[in-house]
Phi, psi and omega in degrees: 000148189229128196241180192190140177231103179260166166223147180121001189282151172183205183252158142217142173278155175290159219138288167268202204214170185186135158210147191270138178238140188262115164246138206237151179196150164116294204240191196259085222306309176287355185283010207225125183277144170262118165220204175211145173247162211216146139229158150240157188336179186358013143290153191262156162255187206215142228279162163281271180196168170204164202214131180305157148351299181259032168059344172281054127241142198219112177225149179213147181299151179314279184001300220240329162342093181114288095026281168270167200216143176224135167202178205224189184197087189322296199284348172276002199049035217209093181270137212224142178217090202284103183258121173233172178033054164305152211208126160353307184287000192240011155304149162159193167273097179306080192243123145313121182231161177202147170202133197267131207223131164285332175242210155264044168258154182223124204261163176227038185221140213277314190292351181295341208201143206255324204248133205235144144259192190243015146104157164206148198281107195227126206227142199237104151303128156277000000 
């Protein structure tokens, strides 16, 4: 089992910039594909981006493209979500995900993935 903490949620205006860090502990930090999801109230969540194992893979939701960056740092146990030219809409609930992968595929569905953290808050001003 793999436990995962993010940090880094806060107000920004739009517009700026933010970036969220992920910390992974309990297993072997590279064997595990990474991502991060976003929700608002009643709404389901929904996926961001993600990064393989050895990090040469990278996939992102249309929304966030062009804009956020996910990338991880094997020896810190620690995966980053470089948020830039923040948008009202991109207000939400962070949650930081994991799954443990023998290769480099990378899922982009909330069922892909076993280990959750408990979210940090980004909250965007117009």
């Amino acid at each position: 089992q793999v436990q995962v903490v993010e940090s880094g949620g806060g107000l920004v205006q739009a517009g700026g910039s933010l970036r969220l860090s992920c910390a992974a502990s309990g297993r072997t930090f590279s064997n595990y594909a990474l991502a991060w999801f976003r929700q608002v109230p009643e709404k389901e969540r929904e996926f961001v981006a993600a990064i393989s194992r050895s990090g040469g893979s990278t996939y992102y939701a249309d929304s966030v493209k062009g804009r956020f960056t996910i990338f991880r740092d094997n020896a810190k146990n620690t995966v980053y979500l470089q948020m830039d030219s923040l948008k009202p809409e991109d207000t939400a609930v962070y949650y930081c995900a994991a799954r443990y992968r023998s290769n480099n595929y990378v899922g982009g569905t909330v069922a892909e993935y076993d280990y959750w953290g408990q979210g940090t808050q980004v909250t965007v001003s117009s």
